[in-house]
N, C-alpha and C positions, 0 to 999 in steps of 0.2 A: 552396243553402246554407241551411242552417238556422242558427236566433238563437239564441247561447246563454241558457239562460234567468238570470236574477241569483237567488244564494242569496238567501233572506230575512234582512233586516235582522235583528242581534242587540236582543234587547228589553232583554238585562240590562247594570248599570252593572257595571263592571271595578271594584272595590273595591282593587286590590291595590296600583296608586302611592298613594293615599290613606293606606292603612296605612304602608306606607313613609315616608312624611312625617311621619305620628302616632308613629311608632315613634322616628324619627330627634328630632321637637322632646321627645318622652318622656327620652330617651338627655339631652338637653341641659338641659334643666331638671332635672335626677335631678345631674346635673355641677355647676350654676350653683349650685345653693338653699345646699349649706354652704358658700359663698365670699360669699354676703350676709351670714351676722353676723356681724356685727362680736364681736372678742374670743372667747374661748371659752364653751363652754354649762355653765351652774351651772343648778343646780336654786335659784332666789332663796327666800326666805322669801315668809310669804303673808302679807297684811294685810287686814282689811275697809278702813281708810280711808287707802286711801296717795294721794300728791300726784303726779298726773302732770309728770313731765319729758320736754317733747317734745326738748329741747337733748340730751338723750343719744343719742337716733337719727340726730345730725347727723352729717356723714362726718368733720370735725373736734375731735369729741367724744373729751375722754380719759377712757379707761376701764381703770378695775383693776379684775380678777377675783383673786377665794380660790376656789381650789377645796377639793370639800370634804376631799384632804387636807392640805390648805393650804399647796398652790403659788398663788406670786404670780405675775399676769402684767397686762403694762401691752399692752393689745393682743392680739398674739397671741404675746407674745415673753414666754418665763416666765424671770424674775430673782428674787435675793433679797429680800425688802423694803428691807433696808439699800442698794442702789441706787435705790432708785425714787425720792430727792431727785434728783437730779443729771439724772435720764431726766427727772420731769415738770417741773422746771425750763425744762430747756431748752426741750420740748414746750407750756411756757405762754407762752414770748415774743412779743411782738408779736401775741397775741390779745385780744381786747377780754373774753370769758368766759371766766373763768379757775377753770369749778367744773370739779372734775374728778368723776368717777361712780366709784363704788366697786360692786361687783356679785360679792356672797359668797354662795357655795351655804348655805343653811340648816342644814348637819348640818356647818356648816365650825366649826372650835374660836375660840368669841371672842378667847383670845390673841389669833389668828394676825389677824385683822381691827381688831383693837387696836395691833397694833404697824402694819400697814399703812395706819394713820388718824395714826398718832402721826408715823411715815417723812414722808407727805404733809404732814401741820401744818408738820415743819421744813423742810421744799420752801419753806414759805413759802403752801401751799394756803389759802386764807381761807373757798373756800366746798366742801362736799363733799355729792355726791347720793348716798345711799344707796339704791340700788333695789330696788324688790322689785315680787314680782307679786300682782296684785287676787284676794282670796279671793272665787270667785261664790259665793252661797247660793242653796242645791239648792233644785229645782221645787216639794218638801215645803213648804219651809220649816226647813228643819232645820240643822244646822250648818254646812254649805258646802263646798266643792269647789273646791279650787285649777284654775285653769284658764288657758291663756294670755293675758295683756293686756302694754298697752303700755309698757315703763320708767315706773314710775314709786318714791316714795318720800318720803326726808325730807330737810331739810338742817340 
């Protein structure tokens, strides 16, 4: 009888469950990332010195958006401004910070950000974050480049 002889060992890695895994957490992150912000996305106004609010990234944080054609929404629930007493009312009970953040696209009509500042005051709002995003100034030196940074603003 003769000994079979053994193929030779494969030298190369199998890449393909790898990809499959990379593929699959790709698929899932691509899913997850627009169910982190919070509220809807507005293009904010740009500042060089605006005042960081880290109280607006909290999970408890209320937030109005104008969009820029100025739909109101508290969250992600769009109303008229004329409700927004009664919703952040409720919404500020029994919490100790009672600033709500306001977050209006830049090309949004000041009425409409007027009267959704005026709605909040009669809620009874004492304190209001206006946010906007940090103007960088370009690598030049030159006039500067809107670019993403963290809520911040004025009260």
């Amino acid at each position: 009888m003769e000994k079979k002889k053994a193929s030779d060992p494969v030298a190369e890695i199998n890449v393909t469950p790898m990809v499959d895994v990379m593929l699959v957490l790709l698929i899932i992150f691509i899913v997850i990332t627009p169910m982190l912000s919070k509220g809807i996305s507005v293009d904010m106004a740009k500042t060089k010195n605006p005042i960081t609010m880290q109280a607006a990234d909290k999970e408890d944080a209320v937030l109005v958006a104008i969009s820029r054609d100025g739909r109101t929404y508290l969250g992600t629930d769009q109303m008229a401004p004329d409700q927004l007493p009664g919703k952040v009312k409720d919404l500020l009970t029994n919490k100790l910070d009672k600033t709500v953040y306001v977050r209006s696209d830049a090309r949004a009509r000041y009425e409409k950000v007027v009267e959704v500042v005026d709605n909040l005051r009669s809620a009874g709002v004492e304190s209001l974050g206006l946010l906007t995003e940090e103007l960088q100034p370009d690598a030049k030196g030159g006039k500067g480049s809107p670019a993403a940074a963290p809520p911040s603003g004025a009260q």
